[in-house]
DRENVEX-235589 format. One line per 2 residues: their letters; for each residue x, z, y of N, C-alpha, C. Coordinates in steps of 0.05 Angstrom, whole numbers. Example, Ala and Ser with C-alpha at 12.3 -4.5 7.8 and 13.67 -1.06 7.14 Angstrom:
as> 264:156:-114:246:156:-90:264:156:-66 | 257:142:-45:273:143:-21:258:157:1
***
This chain:
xx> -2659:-2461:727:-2671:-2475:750:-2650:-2480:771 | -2649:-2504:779:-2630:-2514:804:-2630:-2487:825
xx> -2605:-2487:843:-2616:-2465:868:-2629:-2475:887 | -2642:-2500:896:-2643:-2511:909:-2684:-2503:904
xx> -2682:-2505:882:-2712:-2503:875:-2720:-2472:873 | -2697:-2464:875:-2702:-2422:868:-2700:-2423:905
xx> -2684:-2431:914:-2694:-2424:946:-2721:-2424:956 | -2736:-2451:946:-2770:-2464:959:-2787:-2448:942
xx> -2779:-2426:920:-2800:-2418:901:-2804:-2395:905 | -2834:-2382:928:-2835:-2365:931:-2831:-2344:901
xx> -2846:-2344:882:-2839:-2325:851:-2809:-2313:861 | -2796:-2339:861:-2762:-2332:860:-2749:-2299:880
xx> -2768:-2306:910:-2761:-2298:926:-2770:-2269:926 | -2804:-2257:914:-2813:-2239:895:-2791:-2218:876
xx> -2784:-2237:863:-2763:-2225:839:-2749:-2216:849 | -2731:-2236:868:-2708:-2222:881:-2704:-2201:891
xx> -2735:-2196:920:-2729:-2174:925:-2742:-2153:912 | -2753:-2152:892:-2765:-2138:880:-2742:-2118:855
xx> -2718:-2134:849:-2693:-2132:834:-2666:-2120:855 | -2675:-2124:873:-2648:-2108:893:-2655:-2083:899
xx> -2691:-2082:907:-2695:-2056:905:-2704:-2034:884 | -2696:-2046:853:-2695:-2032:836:-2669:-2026:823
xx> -2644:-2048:835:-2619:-2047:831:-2607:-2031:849 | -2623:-2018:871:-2613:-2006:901:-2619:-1977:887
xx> -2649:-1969:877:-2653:-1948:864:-2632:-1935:839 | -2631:-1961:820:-2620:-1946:796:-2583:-1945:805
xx> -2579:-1949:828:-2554:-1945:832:-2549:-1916:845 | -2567:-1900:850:-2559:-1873:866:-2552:-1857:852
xx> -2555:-1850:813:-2537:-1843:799:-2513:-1848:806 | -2499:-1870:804:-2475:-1879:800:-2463:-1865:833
xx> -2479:-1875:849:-2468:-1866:881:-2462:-1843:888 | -2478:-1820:870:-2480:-1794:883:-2455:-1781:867
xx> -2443:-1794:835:-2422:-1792:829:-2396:-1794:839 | -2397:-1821:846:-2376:-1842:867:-2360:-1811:894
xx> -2392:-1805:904:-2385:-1791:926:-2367:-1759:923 | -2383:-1750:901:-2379:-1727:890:-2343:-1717:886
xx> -2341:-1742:877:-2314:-1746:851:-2296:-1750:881 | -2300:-1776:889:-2282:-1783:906:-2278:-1756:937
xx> -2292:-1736:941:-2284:-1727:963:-2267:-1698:948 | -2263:-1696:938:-2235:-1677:912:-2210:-1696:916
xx> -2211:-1718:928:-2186:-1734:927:-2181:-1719:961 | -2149:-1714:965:-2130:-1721:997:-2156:-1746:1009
xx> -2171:-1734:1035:-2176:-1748:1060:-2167:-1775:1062 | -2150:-1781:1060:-2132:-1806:1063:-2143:-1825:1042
xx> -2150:-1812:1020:-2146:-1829:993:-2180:-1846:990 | -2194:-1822:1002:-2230:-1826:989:-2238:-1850:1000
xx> -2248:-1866:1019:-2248:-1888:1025:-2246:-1914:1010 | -2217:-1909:999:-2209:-1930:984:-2220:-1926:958
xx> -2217:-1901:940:-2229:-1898:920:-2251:-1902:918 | -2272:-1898:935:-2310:-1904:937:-2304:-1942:940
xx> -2288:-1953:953:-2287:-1983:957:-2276:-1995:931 | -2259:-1978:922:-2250:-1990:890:-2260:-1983:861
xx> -2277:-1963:867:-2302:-1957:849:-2322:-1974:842 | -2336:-1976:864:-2353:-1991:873:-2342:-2017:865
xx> -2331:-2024:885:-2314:-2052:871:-2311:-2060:837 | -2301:-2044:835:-2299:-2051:796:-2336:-2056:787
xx> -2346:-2030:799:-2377:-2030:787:-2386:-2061:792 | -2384:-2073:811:-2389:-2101:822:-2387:-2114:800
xx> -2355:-2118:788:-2341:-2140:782:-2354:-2142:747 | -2361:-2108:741:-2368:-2101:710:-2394:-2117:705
xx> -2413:-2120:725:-2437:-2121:732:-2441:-2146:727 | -2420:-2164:740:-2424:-2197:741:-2415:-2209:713
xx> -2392:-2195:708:-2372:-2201:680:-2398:-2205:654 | -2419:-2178:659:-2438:-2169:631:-2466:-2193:639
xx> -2466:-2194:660:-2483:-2221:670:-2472:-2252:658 | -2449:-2255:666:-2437:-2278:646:-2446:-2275:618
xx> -2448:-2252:609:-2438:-2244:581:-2469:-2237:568 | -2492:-2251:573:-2521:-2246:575:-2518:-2244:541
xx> -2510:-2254:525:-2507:-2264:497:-2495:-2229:477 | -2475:-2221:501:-2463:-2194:489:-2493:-2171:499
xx> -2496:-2174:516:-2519:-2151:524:-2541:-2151:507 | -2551:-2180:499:-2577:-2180:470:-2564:-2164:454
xx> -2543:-2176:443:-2529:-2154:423:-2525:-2134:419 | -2519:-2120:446:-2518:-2080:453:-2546:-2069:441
xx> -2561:-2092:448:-2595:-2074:435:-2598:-2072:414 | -2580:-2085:402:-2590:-2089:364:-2573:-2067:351
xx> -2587:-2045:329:-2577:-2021:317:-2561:-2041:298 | -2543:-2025:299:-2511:-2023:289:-2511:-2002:261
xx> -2530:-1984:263:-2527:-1965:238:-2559:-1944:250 | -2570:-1927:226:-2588:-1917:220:-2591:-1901:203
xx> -2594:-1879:217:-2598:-1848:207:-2619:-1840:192 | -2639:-1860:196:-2676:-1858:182:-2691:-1834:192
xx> -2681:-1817:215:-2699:-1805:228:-2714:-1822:244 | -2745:-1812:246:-2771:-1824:272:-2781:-1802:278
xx> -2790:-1802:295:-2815:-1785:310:-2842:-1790:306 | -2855:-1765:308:-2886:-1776:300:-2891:-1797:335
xx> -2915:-1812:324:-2919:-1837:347:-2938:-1820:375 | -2924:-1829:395:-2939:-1828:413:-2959:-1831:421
xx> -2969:-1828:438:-2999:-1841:455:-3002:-1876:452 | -2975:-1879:455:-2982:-1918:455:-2973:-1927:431
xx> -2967:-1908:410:-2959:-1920:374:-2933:-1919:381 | -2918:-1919:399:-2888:-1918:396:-2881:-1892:382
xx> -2853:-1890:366:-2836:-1868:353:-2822:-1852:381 | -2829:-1822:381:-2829:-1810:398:-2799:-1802:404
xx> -2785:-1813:380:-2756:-1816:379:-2745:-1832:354 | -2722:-1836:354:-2707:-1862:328:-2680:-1852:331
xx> -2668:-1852:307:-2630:-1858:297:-2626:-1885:289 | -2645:-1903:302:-2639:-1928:295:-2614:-1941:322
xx> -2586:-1928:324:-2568:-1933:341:-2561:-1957:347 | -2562:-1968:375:-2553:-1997:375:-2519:-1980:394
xx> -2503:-2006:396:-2480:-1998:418:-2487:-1993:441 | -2513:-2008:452:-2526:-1990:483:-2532:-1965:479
xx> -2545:-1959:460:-2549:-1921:452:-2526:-1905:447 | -2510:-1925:432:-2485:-1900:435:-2468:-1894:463
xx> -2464:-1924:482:-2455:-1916:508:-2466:-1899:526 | -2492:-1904:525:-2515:-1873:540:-2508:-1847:536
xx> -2512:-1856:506:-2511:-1820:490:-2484:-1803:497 | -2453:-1827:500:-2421:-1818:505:-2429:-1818:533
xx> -2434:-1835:551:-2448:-1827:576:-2456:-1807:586 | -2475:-1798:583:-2494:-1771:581:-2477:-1748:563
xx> -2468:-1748:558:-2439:-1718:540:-2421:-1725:563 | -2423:-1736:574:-2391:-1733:594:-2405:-1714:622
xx> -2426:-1735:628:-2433:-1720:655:-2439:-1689:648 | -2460:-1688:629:-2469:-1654:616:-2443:-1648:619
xx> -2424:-1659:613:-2394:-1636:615:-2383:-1633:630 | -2382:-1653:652:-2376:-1654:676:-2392:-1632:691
xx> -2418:-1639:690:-2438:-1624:710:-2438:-1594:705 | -2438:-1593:678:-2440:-1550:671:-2416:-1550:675
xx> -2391:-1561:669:-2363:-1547:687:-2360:-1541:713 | -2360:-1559:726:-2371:-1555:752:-2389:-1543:765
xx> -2416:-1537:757:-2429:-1513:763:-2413:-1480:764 | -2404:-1481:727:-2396:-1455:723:-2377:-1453:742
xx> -2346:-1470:747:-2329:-1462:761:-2341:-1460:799 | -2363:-1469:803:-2384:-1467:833:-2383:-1436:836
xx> -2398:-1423:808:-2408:-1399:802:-2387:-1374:806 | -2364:-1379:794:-2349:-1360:777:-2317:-1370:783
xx> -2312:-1384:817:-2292:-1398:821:-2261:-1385:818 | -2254:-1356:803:-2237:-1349:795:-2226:-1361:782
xx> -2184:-1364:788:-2174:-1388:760:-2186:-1408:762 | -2197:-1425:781:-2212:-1448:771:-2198:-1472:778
xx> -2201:-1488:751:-2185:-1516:754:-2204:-1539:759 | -2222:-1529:774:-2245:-1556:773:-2230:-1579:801
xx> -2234:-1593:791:-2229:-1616:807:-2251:-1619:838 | -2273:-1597:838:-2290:-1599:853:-2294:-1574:867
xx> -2268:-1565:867:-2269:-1525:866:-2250:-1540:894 | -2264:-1533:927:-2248:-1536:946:-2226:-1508:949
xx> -2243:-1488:936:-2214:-1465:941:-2194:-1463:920 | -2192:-1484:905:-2165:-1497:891:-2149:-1502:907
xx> -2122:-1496:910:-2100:-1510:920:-2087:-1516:909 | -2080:-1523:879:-2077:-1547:863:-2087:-1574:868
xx> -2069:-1597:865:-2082:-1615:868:-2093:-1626:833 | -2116:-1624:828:-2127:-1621:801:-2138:-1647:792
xx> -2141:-1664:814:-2153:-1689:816:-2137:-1714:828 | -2118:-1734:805:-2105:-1756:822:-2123:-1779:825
xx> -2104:-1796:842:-2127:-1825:843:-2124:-1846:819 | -2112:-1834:799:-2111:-1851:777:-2139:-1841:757
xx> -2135:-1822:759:-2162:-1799:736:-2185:-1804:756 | -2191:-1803:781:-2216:-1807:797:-2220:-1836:788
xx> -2207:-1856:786:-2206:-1885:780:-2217:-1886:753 | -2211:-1874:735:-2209:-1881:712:-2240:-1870:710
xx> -2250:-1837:709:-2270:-1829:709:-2296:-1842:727 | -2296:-1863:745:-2317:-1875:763:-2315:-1901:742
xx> -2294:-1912:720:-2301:-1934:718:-2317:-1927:694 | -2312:-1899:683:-2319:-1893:643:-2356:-1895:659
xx> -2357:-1882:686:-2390:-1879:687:-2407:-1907:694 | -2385:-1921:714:-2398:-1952:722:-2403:-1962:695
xx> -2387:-1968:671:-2396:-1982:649:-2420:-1964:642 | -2428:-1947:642:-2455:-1929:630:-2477:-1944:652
xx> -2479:-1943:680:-2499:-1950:697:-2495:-1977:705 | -2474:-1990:695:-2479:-2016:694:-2499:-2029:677
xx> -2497:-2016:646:-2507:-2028:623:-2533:-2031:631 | -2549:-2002:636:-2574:-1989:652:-2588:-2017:666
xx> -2570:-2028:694:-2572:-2042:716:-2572:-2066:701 | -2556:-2079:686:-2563:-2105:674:-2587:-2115:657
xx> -2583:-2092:649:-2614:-2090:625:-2629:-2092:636 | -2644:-2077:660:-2666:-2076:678:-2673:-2106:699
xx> -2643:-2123:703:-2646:-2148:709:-2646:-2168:692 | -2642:-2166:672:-2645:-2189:640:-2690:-2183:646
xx> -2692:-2161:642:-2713:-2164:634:-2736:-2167:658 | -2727:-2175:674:-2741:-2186:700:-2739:-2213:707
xx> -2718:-2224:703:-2721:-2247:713:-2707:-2264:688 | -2705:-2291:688:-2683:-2293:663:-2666:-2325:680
xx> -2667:-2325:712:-2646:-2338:729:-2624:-2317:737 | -2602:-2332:728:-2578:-2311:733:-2567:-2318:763
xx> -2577:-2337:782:-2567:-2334:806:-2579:-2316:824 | -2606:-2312:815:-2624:-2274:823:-2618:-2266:820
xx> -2601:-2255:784:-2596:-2231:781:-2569:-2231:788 | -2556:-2243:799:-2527:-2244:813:-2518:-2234:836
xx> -2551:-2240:858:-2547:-2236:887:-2563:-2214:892 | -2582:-2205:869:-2587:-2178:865:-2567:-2159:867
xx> -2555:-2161:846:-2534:-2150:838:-2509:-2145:868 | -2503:-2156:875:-2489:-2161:895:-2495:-2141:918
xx> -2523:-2153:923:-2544:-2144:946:-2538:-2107:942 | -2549:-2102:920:-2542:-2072:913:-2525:-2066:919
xx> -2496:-2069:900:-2466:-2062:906:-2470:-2057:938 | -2465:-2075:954:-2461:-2077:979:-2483:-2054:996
xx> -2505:-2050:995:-2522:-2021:999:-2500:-1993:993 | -2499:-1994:961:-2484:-1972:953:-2460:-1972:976
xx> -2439:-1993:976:-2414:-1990:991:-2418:-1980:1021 | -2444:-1990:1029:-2451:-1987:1064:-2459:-1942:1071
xx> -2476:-1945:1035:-2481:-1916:1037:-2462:-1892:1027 | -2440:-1902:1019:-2424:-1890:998:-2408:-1867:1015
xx> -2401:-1875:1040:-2390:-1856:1056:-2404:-1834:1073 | -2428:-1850:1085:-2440:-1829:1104:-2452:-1814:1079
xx> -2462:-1811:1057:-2468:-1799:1035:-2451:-1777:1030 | -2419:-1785:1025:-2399:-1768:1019:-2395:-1748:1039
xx> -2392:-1752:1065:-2389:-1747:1084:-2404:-1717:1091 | -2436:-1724:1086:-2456:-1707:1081:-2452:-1693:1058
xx> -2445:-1688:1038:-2440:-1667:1020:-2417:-1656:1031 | -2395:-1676:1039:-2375:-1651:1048:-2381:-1626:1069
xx> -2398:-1636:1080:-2401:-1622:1105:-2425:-1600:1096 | -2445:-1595:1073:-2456:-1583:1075:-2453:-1575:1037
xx> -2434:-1554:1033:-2432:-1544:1017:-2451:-1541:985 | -2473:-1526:998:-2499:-1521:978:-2513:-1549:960
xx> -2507:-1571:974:-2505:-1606:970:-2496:-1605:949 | -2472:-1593:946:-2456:-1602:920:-2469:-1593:890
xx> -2482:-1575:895:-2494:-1558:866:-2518:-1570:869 | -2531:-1583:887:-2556:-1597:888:-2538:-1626:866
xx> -2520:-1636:884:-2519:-1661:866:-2506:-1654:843 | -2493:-1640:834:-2485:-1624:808:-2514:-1627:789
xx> -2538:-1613:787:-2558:-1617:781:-2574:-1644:771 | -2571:-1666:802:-2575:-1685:795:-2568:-1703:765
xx> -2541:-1692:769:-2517:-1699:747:-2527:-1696:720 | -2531:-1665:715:-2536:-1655:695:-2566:-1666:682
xx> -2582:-1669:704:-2616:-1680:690:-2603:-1715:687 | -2596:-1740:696:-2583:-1756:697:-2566:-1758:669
xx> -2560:-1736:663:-2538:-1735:639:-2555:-1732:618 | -2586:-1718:615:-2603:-1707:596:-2614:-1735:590
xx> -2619:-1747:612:-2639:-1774:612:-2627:-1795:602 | -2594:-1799:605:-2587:-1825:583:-2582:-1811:553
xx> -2570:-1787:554:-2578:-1769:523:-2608:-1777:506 | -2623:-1781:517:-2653:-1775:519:-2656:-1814:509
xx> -2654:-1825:524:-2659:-1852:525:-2638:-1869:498 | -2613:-1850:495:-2592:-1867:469:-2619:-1857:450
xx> -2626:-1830:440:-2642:-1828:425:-2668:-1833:418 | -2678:-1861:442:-2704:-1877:442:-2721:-1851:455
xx> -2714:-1833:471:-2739:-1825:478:-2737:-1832:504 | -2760:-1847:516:-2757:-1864:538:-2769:-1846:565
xx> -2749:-1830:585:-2767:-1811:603:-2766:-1836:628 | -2802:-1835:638:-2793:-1861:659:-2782:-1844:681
xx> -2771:-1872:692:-2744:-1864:716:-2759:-1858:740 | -2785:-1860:739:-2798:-1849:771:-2805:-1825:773
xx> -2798:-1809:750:-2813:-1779:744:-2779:-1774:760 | -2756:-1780:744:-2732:-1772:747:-2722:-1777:782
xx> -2741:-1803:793:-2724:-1804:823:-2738:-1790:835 | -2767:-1783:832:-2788:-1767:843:-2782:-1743:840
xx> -2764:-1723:823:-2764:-1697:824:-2732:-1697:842 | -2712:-1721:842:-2691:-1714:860:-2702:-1716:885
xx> -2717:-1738:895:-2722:-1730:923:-2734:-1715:932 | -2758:-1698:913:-2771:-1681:922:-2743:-1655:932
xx> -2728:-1644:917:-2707:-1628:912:-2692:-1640:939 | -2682:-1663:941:-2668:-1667:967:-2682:-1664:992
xx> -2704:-1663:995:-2722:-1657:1013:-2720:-1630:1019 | -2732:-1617:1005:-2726:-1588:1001:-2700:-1579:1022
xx> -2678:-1585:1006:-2652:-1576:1013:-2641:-1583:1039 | -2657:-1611:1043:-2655:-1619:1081:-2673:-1603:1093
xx> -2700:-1589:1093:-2705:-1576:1098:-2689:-1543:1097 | -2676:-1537:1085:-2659:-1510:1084:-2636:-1508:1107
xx> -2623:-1540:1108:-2601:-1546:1121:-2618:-1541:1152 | -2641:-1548:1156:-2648:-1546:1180:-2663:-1523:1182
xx> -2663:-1494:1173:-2665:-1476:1179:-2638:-1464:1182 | -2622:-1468:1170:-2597:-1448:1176:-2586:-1466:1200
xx> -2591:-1485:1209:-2567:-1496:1230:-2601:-1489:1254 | -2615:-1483:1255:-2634:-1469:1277:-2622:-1447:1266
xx> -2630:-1431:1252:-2616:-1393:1253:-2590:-1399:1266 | -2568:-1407:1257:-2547:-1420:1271:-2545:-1416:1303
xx> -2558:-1436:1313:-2563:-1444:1346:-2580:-1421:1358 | -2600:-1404:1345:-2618:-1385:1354:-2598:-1360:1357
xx> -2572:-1355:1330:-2557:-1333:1335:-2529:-1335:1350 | -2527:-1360:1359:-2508:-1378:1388:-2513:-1374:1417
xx> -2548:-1381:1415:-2561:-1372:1435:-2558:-1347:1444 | -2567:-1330:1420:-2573:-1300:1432:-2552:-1283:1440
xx> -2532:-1291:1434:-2500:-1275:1441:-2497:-1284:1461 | -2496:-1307:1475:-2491:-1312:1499:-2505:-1302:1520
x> -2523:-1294:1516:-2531:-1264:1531:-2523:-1242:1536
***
């Protein structure tokens, strides 16, 4: 459809924003990563790395949008194990080894974060000897800006694939799913710092988004192997949990000011 005719068509205008704010959602995976990863880099460096993260995620985003022809194809199984699941409530197979290349990128997806996320926990736990990249009482520098680069782009191709798929099957004008797309990126980039910012500053954050990671990591595991967990159970139990934990942050910074107060007496 001309743009000229996608401007005057309310539907158009529907989709749109209805696609930025599901492209705004399914990007807080990728963000809470971005942030995580990048504040383990020298002060100096993180900024740029969340802007050149991000950035690539952009560019991956538009590139697989051109490439609408390669993404049909990610869906189609490649090879088949002949395991099924008994059927669901709605006749669907409650799982399949019928592997397409989108299932295998999830599934290598999801094994990285799980490995990422339980390393990083354990070394949280047990920070003796620890070479975690996310271990601030390291004074090794364990993390360069080439490996933070490289590791934000192995995950952007995983939550890109996610993010394109979810706009193929919403609209089928690619100048929506373009300025969608866009519209998002640019959210992520505006939130990417005060986000980072806030985990640095409040420690206990980090094993909260560590977690995130790890259920995140279960769910594209979960989804290469066709079992489909919907994503509102998954954003609904992080914000319940980040709620929570803002609530904690604002009891200890009152205990805080109450045991500030009282000495000054």
């Amino acid at each position: 459809m001309p743009i000229l005719s996608l401007l005057s068509d309310p539907a158009a205008w529907a989709a749109l924003l209805t696609l930025i704010v599901m492209e705004v959602v399914l990007g807080i995976d990728n963000l809470v990563f971005v942030a995580i990863l990048s504040n383990k880099l020298p002060e100096a460096q993180r900024a740029r790395t969340r802007r050149i993260g991000l950035g690539l995620a952009l560019i991956m985003r538009i590139a697989l949008l051109f490439s609408i022809f390669l993404i049909v194809g990610m869906v189609k199984p490649v090879f088949d194990l002949g395991l099924v699941g008994a059927p669901d409530s709605h006749g669907n197979p409650s799982f399949e080894t019928a592997f397409s290349v989108r299932d295998l990128i999830l599934i290598a997806g999801g094994m990285f974060l799980l490995y990422k996320a339980t390393t990083e926990i354990h070394h949280s736990v047990d920070p003796a000897e620890s070479d975690s990249a996310f271990d601030k009482t390291n004074s090794r520098k364990t993390l360069s800006f080439g490996v933070a680069i490289s590791q934000i782009v192995l995950l952007d191709l995983v939550f890109s694939i996610d993010s394109i798929l979810t706009a193929v099957g919403m609209t089928d004008e690619l100048p929506i799913m373009i300025t969608a797309v866009v519209v998002a990126v640019g959210v992520m980039l505006l939130a990417a710092t005060p986000l980072a910012n806030f985990i640095n500053r409040n420690p206990t954050v980090v094993m909260l988004a560590l977690g995130f990671l790890l259920m995140i990591g279960l769910v594209l595991i979960a989804d290469g192997f066709g079992v489909h967990v919907p994503k509102g159970y998954v954003y609904t139990a992080m914000a319940f949990s980040a709620a929570v934990e803002t609530l904690n942050i604002w009891s200890r910074r009152a205990r805080e000011r109450g045991a500030g107060g009282g000495s000054g007496h």
